[in-house]
C-alpha positions in Angstrom: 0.0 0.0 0.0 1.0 3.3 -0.9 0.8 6.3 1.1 0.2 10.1 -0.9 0.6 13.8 1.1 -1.5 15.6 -1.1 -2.2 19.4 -0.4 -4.3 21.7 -2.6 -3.9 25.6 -2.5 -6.1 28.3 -3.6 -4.9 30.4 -6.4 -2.6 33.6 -5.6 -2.6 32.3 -1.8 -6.1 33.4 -1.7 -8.7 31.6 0.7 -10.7 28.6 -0.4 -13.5 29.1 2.4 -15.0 32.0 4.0 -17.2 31.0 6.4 -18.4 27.7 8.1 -20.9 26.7 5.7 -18.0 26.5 3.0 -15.9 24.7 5.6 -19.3 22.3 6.1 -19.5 21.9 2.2 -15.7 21.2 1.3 -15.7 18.2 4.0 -19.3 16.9 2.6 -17.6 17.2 -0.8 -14.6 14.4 0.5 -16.7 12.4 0.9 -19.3 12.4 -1.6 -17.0 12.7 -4.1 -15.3 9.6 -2.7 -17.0 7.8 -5.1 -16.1 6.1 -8.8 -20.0 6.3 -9.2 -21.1 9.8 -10.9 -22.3 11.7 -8.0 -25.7 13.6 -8.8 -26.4 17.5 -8.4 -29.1 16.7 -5.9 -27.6 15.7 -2.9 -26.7 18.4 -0.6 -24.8 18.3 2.6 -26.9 16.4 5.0 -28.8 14.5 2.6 -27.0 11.4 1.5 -28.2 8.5 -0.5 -28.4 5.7 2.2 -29.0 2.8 -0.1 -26.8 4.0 -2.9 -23.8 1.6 -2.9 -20.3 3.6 -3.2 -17.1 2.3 -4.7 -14.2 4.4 -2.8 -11.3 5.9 -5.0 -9.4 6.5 -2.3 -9.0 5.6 1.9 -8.8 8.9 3.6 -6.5 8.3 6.5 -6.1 12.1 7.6 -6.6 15.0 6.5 -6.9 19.0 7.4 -9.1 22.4 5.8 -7.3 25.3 6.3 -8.1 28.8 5.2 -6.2 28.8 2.2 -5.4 24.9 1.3 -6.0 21.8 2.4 -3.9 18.9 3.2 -4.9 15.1 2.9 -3.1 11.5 3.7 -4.6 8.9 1.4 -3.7 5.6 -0.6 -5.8 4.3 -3.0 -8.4 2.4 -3.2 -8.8 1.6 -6.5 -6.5 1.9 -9.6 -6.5 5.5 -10.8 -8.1 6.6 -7.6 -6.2 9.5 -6.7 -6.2 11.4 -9.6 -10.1 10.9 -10.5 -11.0 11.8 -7.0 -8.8 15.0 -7.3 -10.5 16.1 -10.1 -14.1 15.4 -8.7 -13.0 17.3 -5.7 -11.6 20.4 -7.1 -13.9 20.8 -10.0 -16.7 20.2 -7.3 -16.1 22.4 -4.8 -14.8 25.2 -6.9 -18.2 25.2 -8.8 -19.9 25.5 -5.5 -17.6 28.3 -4.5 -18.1 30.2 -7.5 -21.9 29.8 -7.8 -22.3 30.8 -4.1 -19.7 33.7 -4.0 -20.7 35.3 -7.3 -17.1 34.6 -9.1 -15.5 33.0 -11.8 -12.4 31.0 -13.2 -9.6 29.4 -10.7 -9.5 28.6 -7.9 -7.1 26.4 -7.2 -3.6 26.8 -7.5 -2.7 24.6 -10.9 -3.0 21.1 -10.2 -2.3 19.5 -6.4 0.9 19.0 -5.2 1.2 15.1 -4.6 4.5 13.7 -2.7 4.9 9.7 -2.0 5.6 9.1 1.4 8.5 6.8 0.6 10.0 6.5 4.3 8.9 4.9 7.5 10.0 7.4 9.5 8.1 10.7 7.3 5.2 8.3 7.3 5.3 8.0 11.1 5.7 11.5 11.0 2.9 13.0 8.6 -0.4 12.3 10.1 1.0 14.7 13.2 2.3 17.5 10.7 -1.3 17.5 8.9 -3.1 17.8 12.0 -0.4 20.2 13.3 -1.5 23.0 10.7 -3.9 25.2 12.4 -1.5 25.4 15.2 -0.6 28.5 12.1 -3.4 30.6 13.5 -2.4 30.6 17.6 1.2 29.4 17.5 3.1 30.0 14.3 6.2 29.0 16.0 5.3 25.3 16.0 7.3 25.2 12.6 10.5 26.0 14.3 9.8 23.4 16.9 10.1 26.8 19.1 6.6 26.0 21.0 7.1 27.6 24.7 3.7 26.8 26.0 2.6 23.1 24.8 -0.8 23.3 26.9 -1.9 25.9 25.1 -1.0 24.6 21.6 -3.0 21.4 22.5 -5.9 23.1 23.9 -5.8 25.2 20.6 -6.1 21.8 18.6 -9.1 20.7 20.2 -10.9 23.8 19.9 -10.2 23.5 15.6 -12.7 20.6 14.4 -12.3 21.1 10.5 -9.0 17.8 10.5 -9.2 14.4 11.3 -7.6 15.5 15.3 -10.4 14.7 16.9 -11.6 12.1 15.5 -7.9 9.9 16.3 -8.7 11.7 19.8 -11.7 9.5 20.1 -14.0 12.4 19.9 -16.1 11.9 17.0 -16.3 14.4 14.6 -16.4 13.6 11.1 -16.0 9.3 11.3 -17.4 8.3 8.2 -14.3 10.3 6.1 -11.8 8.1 7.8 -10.0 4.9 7.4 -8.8 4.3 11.5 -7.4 1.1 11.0 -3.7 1.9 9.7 -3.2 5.4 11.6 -5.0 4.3 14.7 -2.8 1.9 16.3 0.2 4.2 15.9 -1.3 6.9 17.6 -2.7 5.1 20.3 -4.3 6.5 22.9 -5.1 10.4 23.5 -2.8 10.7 25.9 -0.1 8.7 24.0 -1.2 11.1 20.9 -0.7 14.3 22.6 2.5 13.1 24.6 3.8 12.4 20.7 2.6 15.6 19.5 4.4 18.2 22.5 7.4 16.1 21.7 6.9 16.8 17.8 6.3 20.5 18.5 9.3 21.0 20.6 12.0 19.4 17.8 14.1 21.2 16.2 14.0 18.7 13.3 10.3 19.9 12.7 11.1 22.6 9.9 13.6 20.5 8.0 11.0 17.0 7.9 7.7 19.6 7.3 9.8 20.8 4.4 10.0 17.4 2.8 6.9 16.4 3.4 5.6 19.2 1.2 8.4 20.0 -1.2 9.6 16.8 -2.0 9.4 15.8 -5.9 
């Protein structure tokens, strides 16, 4: 099984959701879109097809909304996955976006950025740096591993529910996106998980690995 950090920005750095209800819509669209069966225009967030069967393209092991971009660990689920459920999500979402706020063209930055997770170590290492992101907002430092005050970093991460945190917490959030069974026993418990992540922001290797994990061709 192959692992993919994918991460999808809007164009000229500009933000991708406004408001809640855009933050609501974009995670309906993962996993609606989730699907190699055409999805129709009908269903809305909140109103799923219960007894339409869906074929995954991809498992969705973690993932993170931010204002401006969005990051996602998957592998696929079936051949070609990746790249058609790509497409379905940023064609999606963007024509939401631009029907709702009264725009048009781009609005993503070209195509996603895509980078295998090749190592055991970076793939230890991702699912923490994803969920790590909105630690941006309160504590920017975090990607210097210069965090002085790891209470209040953590307490930060449990007040942002738009990532896959929580849910790895064992506070449900949004369940039915995630694939628990690979990422879950490496995390362990929530107090093993947020023993692993004051260790992660206090590392000075942070900047360097976060680097790779993004950059990486």
């Amino acid at each position: 099984m192959e692992f993919w950090h994918l991460i999808g920005r809007g164009v000229d750095k500009r933000d991708v959701v406004l408001n809640d209800e855009d933050r609501v819509r974009f995670i309906h669209d993962l996993y609606v879109f989730n699907d190699a069966n055409p999805t129709p225009n009908f269903i809305l967030p909140g109103r799923h097809e219960s007894n339409r069967k869906r074929e995954r393209l991809v498992d969705i092991h973690a993932f993170c909304l931010m204002k401006n971009h969005y990051h996602l660990l998957v592998s696929e689920h079936i051949e070609g996955g990746i790249s058609f459920f790509m497409r379905k999500l940023n064609m999606g979402y963007t024509k939401y976006f631009n029907e709702k706020h009264k725009r048009s063209g781009a609005l993503w930055q070209g195509k996603y950025r895509k980078v295998l997770i090749e190592r055991d170590a970076h793939f230890l290492y991702i699912p923490f740096y994803i969920h790590l992101n909105p630690l941006d907002y309160s504590n920017p430092e975090w990607r210097n591993g210069e965090v002085k005050d790891v209470r209040k970093a953590l307490e930060s991460l449990l007040e942002y529910r738009w990532s896959s945190h929580l849910d790895y917490l064992g506070i449900r959030n949004f369940p039915s996106l995630l694939r628990f069974d690979v990422l879950g026993p490496l995390l362990g418990t929530r107090k093993d998980c947020d023993g692993m992540v004051a260790e992660i922001i206090k590392s000075p290797d942070l900047a360097h690995s976060s680097e790779l994990l993004e950059y990486k061709n």
